[in-house]
C-alpha positions in Angstrom: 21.3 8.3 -13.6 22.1 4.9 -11.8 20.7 1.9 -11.6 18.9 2.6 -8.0 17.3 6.1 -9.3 16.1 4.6 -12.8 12.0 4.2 -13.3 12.1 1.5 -16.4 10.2 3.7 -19.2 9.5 0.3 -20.7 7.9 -0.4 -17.4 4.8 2.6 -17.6 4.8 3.7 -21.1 1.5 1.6 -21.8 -0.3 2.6 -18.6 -1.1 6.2 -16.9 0.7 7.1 -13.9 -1.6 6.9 -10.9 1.6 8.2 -8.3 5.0 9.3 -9.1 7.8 9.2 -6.4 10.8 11.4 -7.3 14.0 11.4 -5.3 12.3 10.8 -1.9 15.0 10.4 1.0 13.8 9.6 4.3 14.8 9.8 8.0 13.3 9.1 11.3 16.1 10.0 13.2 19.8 11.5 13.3 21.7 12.0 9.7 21.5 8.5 8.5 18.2 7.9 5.8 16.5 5.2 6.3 15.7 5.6 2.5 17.4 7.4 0.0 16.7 8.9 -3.6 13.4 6.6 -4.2 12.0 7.4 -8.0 9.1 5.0 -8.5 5.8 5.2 -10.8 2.8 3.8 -9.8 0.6 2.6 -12.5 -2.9 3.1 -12.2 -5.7 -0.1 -11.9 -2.7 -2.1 -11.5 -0.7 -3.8 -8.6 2.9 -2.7 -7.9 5.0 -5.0 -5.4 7.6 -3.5 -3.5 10.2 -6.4 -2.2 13.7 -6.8 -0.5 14.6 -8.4 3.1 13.8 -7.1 6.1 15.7 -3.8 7.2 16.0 -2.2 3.7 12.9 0.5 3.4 9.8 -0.8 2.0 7.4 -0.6 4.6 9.2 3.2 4.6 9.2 4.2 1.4 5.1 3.2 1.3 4.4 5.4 4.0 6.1 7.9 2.6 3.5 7.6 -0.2 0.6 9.0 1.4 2.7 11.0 4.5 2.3 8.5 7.0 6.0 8.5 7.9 6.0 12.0 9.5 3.6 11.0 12.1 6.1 9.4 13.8 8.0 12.1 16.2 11.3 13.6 14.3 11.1 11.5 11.0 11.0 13.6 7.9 11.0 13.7 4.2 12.5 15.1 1.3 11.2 14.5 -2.4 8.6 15.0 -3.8 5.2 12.4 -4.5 2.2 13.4 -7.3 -0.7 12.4 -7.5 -2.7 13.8 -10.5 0.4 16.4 -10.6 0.0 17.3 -7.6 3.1 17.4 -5.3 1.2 15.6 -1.8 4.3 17.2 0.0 4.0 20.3 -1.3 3.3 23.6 1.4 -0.8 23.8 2.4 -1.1 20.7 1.4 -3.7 18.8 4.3 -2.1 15.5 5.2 -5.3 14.2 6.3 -7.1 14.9 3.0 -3.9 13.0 1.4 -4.5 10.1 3.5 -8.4 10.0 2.6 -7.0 10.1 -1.5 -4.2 7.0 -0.5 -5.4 4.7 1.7 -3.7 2.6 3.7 -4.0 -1.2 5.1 -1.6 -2.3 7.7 0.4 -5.7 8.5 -1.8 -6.4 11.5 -5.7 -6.3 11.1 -6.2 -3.1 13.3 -10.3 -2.4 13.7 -11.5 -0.1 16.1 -11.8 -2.4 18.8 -14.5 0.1 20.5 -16.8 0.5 17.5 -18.7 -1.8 15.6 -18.6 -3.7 12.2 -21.0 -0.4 10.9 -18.9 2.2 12.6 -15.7 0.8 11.3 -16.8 1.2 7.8 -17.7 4.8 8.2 -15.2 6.6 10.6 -13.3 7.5 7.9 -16.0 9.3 5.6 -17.6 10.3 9.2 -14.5 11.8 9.9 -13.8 13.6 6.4 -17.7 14.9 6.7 -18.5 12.7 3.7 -21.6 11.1 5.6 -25.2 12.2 4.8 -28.8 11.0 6.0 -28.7 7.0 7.6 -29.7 6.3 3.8 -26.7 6.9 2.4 -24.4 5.7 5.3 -26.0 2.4 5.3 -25.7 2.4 1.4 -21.8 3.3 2.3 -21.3 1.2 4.8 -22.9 -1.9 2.1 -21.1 -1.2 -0.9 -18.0 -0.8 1.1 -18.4 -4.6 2.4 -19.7 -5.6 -1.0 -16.2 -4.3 -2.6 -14.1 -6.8 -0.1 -16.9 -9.9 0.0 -17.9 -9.5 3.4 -21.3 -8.3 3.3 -23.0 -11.4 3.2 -20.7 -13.1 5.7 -21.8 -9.4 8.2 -24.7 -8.2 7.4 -26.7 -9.5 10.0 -24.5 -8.2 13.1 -23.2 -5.2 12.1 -23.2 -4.0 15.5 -21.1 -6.4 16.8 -17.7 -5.6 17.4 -15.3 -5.7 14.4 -12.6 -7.1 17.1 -15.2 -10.1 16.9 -14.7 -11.3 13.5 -11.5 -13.7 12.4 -8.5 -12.6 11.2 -9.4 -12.6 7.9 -12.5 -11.5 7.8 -10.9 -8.0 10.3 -8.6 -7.6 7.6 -11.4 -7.2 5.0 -13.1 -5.4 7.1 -9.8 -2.6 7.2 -9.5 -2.5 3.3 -13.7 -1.8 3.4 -12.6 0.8 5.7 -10.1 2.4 3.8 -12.5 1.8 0.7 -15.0 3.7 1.9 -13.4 7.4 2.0 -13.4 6.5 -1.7 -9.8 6.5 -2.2 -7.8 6.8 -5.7 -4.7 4.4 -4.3 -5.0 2.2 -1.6 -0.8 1.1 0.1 -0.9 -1.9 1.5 1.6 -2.8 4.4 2.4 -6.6 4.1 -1.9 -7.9 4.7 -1.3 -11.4 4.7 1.7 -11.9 7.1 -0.5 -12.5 9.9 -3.0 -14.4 8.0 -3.6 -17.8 7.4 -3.3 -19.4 3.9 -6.9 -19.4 3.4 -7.2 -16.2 4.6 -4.4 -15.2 2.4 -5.8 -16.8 -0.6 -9.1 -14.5 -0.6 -6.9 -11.5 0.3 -4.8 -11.9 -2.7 -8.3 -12.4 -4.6 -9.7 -9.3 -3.4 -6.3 -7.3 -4.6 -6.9 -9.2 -8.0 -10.3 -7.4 -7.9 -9.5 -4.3 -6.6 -7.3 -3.4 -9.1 -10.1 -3.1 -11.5 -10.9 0.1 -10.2 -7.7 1.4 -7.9 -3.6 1.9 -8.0 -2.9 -0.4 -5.5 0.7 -0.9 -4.1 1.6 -3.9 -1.7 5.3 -4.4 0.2 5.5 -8.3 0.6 8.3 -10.6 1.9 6.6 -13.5 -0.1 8.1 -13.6 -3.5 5.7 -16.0 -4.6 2.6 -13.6 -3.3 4.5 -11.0 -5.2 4.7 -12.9 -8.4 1.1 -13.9 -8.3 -0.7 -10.4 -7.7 1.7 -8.0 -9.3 1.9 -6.0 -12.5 4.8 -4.1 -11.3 7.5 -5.0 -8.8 10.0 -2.9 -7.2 13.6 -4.0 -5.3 15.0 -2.7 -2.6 18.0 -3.3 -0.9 20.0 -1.9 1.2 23.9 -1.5 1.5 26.6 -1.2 4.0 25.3 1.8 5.1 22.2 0.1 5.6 20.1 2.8 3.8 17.6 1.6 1.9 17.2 1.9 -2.4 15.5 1.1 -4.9 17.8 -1.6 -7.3 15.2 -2.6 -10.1 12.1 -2.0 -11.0 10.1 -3.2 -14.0 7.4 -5.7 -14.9 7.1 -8.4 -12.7 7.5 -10.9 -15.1 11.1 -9.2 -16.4 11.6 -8.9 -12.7 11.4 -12.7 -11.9 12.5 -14.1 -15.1 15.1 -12.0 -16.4 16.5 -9.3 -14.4 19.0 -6.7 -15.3 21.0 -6.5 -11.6 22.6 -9.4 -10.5 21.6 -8.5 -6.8 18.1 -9.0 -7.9 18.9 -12.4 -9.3 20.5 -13.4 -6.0 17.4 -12.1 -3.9 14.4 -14.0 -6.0 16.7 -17.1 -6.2 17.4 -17.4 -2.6 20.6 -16.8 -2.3 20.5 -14.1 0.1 18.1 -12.5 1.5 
């Protein structure tokens, strides 16, 4: 087994596997992956980073996680990913009921510009049928604010618009959203790109205190951002062929201090990438 297909035992053999990704390739088009042979083990109540430059996978290989990549017309996958042993790509298996188990926060803050603060909370557990009597939806929609710190900065105009609320606070209001269908892993697709430092700062707090509870994995261009909220981190690269793999992976602070491929060195030094 190469260097690209290798999980670092040393890496997991303290913590219990929340997600395992074995030998996933991906395509969206033609015969050319856009990622090939991913093996990666997500630890559970910790953060794992997934890094490389743009053009070499991440933001693929994390939707592959929870089967978000096949919704886009003629991708596909082959591998397998398991959560508590079970193989999410596996035949009869609902892809909607693996999306409400890994959640998913995007780049961009993306509320439903139509529905209010309230209704964003709960379209996902509306959705699933997981929403009883108003009781418990309020006490839903509260706790799910609660989680990200937001409640007291919304709680008196919840029926305003989530499309009103800043940046920040919309991208809060996304990872309540995804919090709320009670999720076991929550991806996270690069949250603080559009955001601004402050905003950024209480995002990267929030991860901090979200992994007391979830598996969270985050795909970040920001080495220092990677460095500061990671357990785990993950490189990709990609080659000639401009497929994307997976180079190193181990604990952040073997990642960034000693690693064992030299095109890892070169990346977290700067000198390409």
């Amino acid at each position: 087994m190469n260097v690209a297909d290798r999980v670092d035992a040393d890496a997991t053999q303290a913590t219990s596997i929340a997600l395992r990704v074995e030998r996933v390739t991906a395509w969206y088009t033609g015969t050319r992956p856009a990622i090939r042979s991913i093996n990666l083990d997500v630890a559970a109540r910790q953060v794992t980073a997934i890094i490389g430059p743009s053009g070499c996978g991440k933001s693929t290989a994390l939707r592959c996680m929870n089967r978000m990549h096949e919704v886009i017309r003629g991708a596909r996958v082959e591998g397998h990913v398991y959560l508590n042993g079970e193989d999410i790509y596996a035949s009869g298996v609902d892809p909607v009921r693996v999306r409400s188990r890994i959640g998913m926060v995007f780049q961009k803050p993306n509320p439903f510009p139509m529905m209010s603060i309230y209704d964003n909370v709960v379209a996902g557990p509306r959705l699933n049928g997981q929403i009883g009597d108003r009781a418990r939806t309020d006490e839903v929609v509260q706790s799910a604010l609660e989680a990200v710190g937001l409640w007291d900065e919304v709680k008196d105009k919840l029926r305003q618009s989530g499309a009103s609320l800043s940046g920040g606070q919309q991208q809060r209001l996304c990872i309540a959203r995804a919090l709320a269908v009670e999720p076991r892993i929550i991806l996270m697709d690069e949250p603080c790109s559009a955001l601004d430092p402050i905003a950024t700062f209480r995002i990267e707090e929030l991860i901090r205190q979200l992994r007391e509870t979830y598996a969270i994995v985050i795909v970040t261009h920001n080495m220092q951002q990677a460095s500061r909220v990671s357990d785990f981190t993950a490189f990709m690269l990609a080659g000639e062929e401009r497929v994307g793999e997976l180079v190193e992976f181990g604990p952040t602070q073997q990642i960034f201090t000693i690693p064992r491929d030299k095109r890892t060195d070169d990346y977290i030094t700067g000198r390409f990438g």
